[in-house]
C-alpha positions in Angstrom: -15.1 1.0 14.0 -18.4 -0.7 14.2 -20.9 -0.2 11.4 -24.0 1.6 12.5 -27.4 0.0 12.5 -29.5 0.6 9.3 -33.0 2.1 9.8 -35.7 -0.4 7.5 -38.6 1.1 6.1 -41.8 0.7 8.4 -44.8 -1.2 7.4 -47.0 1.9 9.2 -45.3 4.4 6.9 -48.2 4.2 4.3 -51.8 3.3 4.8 -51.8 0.6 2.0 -49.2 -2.3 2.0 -49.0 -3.7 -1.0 -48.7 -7.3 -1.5 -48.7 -9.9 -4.6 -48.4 -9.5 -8.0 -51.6 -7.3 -8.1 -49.6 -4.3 -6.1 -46.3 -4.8 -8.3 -45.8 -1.4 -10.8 -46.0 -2.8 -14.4 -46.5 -6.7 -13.0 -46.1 -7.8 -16.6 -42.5 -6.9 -17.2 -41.6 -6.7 -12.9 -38.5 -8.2 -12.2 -38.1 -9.7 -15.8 -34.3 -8.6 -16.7 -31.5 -10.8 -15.1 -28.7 -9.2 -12.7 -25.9 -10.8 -12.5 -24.5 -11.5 -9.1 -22.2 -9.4 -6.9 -19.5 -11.6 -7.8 -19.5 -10.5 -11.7 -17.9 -8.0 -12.8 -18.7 -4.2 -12.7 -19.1 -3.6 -16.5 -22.1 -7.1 -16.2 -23.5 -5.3 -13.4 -23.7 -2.1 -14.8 -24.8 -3.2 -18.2 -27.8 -5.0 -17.0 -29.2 -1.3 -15.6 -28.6 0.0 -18.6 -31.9 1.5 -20.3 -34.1 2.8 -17.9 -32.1 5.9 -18.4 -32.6 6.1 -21.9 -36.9 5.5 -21.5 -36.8 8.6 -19.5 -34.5 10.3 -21.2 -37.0 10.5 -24.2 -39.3 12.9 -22.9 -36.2 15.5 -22.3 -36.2 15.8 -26.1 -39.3 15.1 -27.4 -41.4 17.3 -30.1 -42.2 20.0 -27.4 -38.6 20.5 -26.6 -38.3 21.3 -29.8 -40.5 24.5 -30.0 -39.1 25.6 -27.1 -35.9 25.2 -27.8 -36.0 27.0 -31.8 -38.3 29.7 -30.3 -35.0 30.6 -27.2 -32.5 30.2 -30.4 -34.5 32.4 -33.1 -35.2 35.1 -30.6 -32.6 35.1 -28.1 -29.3 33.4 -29.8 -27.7 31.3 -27.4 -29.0 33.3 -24.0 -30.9 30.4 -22.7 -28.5 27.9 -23.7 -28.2 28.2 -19.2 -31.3 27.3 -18.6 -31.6 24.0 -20.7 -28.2 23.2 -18.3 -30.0 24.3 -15.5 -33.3 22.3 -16.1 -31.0 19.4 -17.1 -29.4 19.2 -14.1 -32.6 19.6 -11.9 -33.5 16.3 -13.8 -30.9 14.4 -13.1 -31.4 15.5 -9.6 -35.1 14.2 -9.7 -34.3 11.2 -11.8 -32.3 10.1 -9.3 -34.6 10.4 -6.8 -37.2 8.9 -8.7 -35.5 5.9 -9.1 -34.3 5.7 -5.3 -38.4 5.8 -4.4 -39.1 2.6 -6.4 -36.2 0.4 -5.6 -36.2 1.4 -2.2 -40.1 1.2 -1.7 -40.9 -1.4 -4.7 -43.5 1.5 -5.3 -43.7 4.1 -8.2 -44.4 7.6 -7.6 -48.6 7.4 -7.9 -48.6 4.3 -6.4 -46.8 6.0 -3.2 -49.2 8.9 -4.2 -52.2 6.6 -3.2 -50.9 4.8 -0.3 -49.9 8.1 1.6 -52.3 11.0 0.5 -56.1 10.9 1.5 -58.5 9.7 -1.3 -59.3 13.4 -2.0 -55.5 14.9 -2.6 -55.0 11.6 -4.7 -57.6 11.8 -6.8 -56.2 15.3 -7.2 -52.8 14.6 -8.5 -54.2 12.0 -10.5 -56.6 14.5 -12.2 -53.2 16.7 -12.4 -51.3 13.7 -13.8 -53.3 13.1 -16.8 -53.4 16.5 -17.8 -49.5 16.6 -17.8 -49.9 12.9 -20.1 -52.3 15.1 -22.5 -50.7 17.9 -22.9 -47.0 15.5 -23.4 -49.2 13.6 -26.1 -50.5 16.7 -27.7 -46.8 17.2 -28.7 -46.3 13.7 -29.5 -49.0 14.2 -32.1 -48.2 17.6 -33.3 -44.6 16.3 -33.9 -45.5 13.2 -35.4 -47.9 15.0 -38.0 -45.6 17.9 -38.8 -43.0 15.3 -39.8 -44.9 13.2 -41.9 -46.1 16.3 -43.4 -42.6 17.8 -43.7 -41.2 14.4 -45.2 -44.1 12.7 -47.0 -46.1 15.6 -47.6 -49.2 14.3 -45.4 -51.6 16.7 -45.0 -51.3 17.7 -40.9 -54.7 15.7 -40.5 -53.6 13.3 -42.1 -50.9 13.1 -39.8 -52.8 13.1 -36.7 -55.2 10.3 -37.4 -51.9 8.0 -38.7 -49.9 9.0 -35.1 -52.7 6.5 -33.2 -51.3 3.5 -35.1 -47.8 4.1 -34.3 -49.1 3.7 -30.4 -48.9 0.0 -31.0 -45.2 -0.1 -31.3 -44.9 -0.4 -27.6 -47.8 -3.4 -27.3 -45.4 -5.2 -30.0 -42.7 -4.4 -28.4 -43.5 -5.4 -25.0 -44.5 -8.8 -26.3 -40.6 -9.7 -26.9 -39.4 -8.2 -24.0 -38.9 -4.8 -22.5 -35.0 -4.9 -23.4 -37.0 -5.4 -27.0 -38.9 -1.8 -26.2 -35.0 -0.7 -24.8 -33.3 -1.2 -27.4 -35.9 0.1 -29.9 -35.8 3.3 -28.1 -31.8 3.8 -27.9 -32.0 3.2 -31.7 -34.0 6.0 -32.4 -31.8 8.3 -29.9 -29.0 7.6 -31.9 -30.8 8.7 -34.8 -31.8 11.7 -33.3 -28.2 12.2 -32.1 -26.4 11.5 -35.5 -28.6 14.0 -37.2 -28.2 17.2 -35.0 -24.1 16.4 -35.1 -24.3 16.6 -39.0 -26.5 20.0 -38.3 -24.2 21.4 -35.9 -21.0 20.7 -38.0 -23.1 22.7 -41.0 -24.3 25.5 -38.7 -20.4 26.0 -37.6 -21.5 28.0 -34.1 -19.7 30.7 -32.5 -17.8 29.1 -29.9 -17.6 31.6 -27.6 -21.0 33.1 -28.2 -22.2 29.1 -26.9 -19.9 29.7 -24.1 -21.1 33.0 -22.9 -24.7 31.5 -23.1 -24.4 29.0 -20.6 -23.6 31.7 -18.1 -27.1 32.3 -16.1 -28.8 36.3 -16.6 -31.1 38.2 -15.0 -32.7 39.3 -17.9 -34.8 36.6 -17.7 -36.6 37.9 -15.1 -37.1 41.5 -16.6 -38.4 40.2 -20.1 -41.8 38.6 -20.2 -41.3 36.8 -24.1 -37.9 35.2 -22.3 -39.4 34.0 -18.9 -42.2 32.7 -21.4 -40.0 30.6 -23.2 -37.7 29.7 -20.3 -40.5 28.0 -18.2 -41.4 25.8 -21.9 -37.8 24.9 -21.7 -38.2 23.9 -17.9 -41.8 22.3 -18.4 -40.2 20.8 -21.6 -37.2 19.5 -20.3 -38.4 18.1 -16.8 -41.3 16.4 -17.4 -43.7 15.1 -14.4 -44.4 11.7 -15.8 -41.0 11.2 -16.3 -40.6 11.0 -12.6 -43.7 8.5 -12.3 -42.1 6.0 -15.2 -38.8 6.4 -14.0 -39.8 4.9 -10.2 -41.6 2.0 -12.2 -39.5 0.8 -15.0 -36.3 0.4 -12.8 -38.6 -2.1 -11.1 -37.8 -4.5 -14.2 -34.5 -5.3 -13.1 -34.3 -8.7 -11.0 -31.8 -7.1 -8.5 -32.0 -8.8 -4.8 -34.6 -6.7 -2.4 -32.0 -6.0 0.4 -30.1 -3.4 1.6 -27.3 -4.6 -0.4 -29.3 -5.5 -3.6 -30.9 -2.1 -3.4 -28.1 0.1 -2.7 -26.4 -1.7 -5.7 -29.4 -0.6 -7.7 -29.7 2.5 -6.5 -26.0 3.6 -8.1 -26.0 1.6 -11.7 -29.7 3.1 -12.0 -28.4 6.7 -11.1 -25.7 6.4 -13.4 -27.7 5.1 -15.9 -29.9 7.8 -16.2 -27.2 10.6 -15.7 -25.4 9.7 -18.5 -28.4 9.4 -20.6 -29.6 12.7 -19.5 -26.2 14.3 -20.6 -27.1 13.2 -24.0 -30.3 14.9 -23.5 -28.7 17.8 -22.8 -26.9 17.8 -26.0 -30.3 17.1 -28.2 -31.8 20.2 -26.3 -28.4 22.5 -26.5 -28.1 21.5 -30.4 -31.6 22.3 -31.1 -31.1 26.0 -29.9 -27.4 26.0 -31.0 -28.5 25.6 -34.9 -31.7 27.8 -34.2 -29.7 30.9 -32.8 -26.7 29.9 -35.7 -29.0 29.6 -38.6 -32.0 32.1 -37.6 -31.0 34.4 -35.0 -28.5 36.3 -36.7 -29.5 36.5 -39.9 -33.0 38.1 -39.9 -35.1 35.3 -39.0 -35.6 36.0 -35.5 -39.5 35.3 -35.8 -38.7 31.5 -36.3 -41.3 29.5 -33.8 -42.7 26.8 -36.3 -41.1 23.3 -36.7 -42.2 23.8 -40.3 -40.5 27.3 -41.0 -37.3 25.9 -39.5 -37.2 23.0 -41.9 -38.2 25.4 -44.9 -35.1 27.9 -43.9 -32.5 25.4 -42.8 -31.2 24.1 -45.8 -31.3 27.8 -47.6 -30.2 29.2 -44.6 -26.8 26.9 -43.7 -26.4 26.0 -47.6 -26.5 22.2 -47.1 -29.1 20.4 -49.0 -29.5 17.2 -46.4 -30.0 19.8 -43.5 -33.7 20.0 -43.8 -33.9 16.4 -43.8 -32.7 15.2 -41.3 -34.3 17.7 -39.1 -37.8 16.1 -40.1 -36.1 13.0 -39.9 -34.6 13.7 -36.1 -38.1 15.0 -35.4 -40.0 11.9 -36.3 -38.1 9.5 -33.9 -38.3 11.9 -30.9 -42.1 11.5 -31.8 -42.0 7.8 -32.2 -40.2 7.6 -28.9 -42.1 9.8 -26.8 -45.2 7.8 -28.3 -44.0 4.6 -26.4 -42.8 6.2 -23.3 -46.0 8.3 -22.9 -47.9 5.1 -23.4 -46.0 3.3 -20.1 -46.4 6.8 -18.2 -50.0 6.9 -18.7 -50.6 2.9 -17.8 -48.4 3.6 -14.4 -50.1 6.3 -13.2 -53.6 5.1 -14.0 -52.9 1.6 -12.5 -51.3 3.9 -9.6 -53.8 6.1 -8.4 -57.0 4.1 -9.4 -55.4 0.7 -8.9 -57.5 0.1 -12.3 -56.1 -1.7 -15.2 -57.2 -1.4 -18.6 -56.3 -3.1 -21.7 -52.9 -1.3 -23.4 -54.2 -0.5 -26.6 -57.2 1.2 -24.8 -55.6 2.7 -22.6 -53.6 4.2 -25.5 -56.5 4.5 -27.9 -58.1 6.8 -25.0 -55.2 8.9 -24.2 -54.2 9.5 -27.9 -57.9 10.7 -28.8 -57.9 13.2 -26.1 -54.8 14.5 -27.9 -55.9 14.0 -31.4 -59.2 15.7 -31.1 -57.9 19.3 -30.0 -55.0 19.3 -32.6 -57.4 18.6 -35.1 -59.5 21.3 -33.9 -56.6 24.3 -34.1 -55.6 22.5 -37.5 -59.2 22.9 -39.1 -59.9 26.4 -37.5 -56.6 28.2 -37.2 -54.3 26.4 -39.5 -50.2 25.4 -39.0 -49.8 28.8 -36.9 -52.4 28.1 -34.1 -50.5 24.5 -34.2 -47.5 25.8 -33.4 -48.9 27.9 -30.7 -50.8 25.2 -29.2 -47.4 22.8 -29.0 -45.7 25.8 -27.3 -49.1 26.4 -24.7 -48.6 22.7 -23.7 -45.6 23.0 -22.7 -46.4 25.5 -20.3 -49.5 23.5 -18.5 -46.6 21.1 -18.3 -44.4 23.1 -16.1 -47.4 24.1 -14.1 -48.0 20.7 -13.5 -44.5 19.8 -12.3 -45.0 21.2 -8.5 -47.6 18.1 -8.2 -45.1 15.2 -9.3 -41.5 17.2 -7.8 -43.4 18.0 -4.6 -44.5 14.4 -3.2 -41.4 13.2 -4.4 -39.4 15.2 -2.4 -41.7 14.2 0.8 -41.2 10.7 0.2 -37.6 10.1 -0.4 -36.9 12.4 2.4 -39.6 10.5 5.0 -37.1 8.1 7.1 -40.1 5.7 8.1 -40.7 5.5 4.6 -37.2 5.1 3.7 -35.2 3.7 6.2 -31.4 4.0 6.0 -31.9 5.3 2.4 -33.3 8.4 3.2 -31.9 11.3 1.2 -29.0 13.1 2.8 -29.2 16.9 4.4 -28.0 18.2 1.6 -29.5 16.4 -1.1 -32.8 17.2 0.8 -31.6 21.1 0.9 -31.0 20.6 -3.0 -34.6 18.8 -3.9 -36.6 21.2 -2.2 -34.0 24.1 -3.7 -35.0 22.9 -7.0 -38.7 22.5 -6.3 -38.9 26.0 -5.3 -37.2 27.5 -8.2 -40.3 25.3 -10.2 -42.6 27.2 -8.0 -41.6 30.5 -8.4 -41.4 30.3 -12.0 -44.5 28.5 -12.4 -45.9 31.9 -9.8 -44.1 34.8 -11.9 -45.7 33.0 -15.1 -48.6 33.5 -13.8 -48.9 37.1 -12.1 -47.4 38.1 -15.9 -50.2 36.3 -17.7 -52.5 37.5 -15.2 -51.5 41.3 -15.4 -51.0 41.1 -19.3 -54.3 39.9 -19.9 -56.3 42.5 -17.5 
């Protein structure tokens, strides 16, 4: 049986080409890890793609996850255990397909963005984008401070102002190498995921009561303070700069740009990032697991501060350590979302603008338009409008998801853009099946917000 002829990409597909080191995503670090041939072994190949995965997988379980996820627990037990599977599994969908745009098209997401949208729409989503990458850093902040404060007693101020420094890690970082920044990052994970299995194991969870809560309900849609919390979980959990880092930093690997090259890519780089977002999934399920164990059932269903659950968690589950290592968990999913929102907000500037700054001002700008509003709340409405405010951000969040998801979806499904690695039927069926369920959340948000208020 003869092998049918593959479909290239077309040059008239976009109205830039993009040529030189000037058009590569993240020139300093493109290309810069080693692939070992097609001759090595699986396990060499495999290892060389790993960490990408693990980047993106920080922002599925970063300080506004967090809220979310002990607000669903508190006040609805294990209910909406189904939708953090749900949005986890629409990431790994759009991860994927993040990750197949920028090997396929050596472009990231608002780099394709700019090339294929008139100056007006991008401009737009770029407008769109960096109010997703403030509204990520407000959490970064808020979680930073509150475990400072939790741990070291910092006033929440305090906190704030000392979260700019820690946006140098990545510049440091970065100078070594980005397996340097990679491997920095999967440390803290397994931080992160040592402390929630020493909560979980002190919680002791209903089994079956987990169980039962990964079964999808309609009550979702009949109770406002659910679907509230729900679309924090999605806007939470699938995060659109995610999808713009994710098409750039699996640019760093030095695999061959062919057919062959890039279809190898394509599957160690959507393994990579499935298996880290499975862990993901377990940092977001054991958040809510030791929320609806510890809170839910034994009259603290009003638990929606960071700071109340560490004050109740070692009363609450009798274990002295538990409170700890919460706060201690908490500060390196801030410390990690610090360095990946820093790369996310580089791409997409350098993206839509095709305007580089220098990394610590690009940082210093981004961070201050965080820092400035949590300092605000903090002086005029205390802890409380804090807590609210990480919980509000996650919602402009999910609204802003329709602008990444949507383009992405066009592109990877665009043959001339794509060529022989154009999404299949289904998977195209399933993107836009996903996109839609974004939409119509982000719409029935809205119409109850809208109907509340008047």
């Amino acid at each position: 049986m003869s092998t049918p002829p593959t479909t290239p990409p077309t040059t008239h597909a976009w109205r830039f080409t993009r040529q030189g080191a000037d058009s590569q995503s993240l020139p300093e670090v493109h290309s810069s890890i080693h692939v070992p041939n097609s001759s090595a072994l699986w396990w060499r190949r495999f290892l060389a793609f790993i960490g990408p995965g693990y980047m993106i997988s920080v922002g599925y379980m970063d300080p506004g996850n967090w809220a979310t996820d002990l607000q669903g627990g508190s006040q609805f037990g294990y209910h909406l255990l189904w939708v953090i599977m749900l949005s986890n599994l629409m990431a790994i969908v759009l991860q994927a397909l993040a990750a197949r745009l920028g090997i396929v098209t050596g472009r990231d997401l608002a780099q394709a963005c700019r090339d294929h949208f008139s100056p007006v729409v991008s401009y737009a989503l770029w407008v769109s984008c960096e109010l997703a990458i403030i509204a990520c850093d407000l959490a970064e902040v808020i979680g930073t401070a509150v475990a400072l404060q939790l741990l070291f007693g910092l006033p929440l101020i305090g906190g704030c102002v000392v979260s700019i420094a820690d946006a140098f890690i990545v510049l440091l970082l970065m100078q070594r190498g980005f397996r340097y920044l990679e491997a920095f990052i999967i440390g803290l994970l397994i931080i992160i995921a040592g402390c929630f299995v020493v909560q979980i194991i002190a919680a002791v969870p209903s089994i079956s009561a987990m169980l039962h809560g990964f079964v999808p309900t309609t009550q979702i849609l009949t109770d406002p303070s659910m679907l509230y919390i729900a679309i924090g979980i999605i806007g939470a959990t699938v995060m659109p700069h995610n999808l713009y880092l994710h098409s750039s930093i699996v640019q760093t690997r030095a695999f061959e740009r062919t057919p062959t090259g890039q279809r190898d890519a394509i599957k160690w780089s959507t393994l990579d990032s499935t298996i880290a977002l499975v862990l993901a999934l377990f940092i977001n399920a054991a958040i809510l697991i030791v929320a609806a164990a510890a809170f839910h059932g034994s009259g603290h269903q009003d638990v929606a501060e960071i700071s109340d659950a560490y004050r109740l968690l070692s009363p609450v589950l009798g274990v002295a350590i538990a409170s700890t290592l919460f706060a201690t968990a908490l500060l390196a999913a801030g410390m990690n979302s610090t360095i990946t929102g820093t790369l996310a907000g580089q791409i997409i500037m350098e993206g839509f603008l095709h305007l580089s700054l220098p990394a610590w001002a690009r940082r210093l700008l981004t961070r201050g338009l965080a820092v400035i509003p949590v300092l605000f709340v903090t002086l005029f409405y205390g802890e409380h409008g804090v807590g609210e405010l990480l919980m509000f951000s996650q919602v402009i969040l999910s609204m802003q998801l329709p602008f990444a998801v949507i383009p992405l979806v066009m592109f990877v499904s665009d043959r001339e853009k794509m060529g022989e690695f154009t999404i299949s039927p289904v998977m195209k069926v399933l993107a836009w099946v996903i996109a839609t369920i974004i939409l119509v959340l982000n719409f029935k948000l809205l119409w109850d917000t809208v109907t509340s208020a008047s």
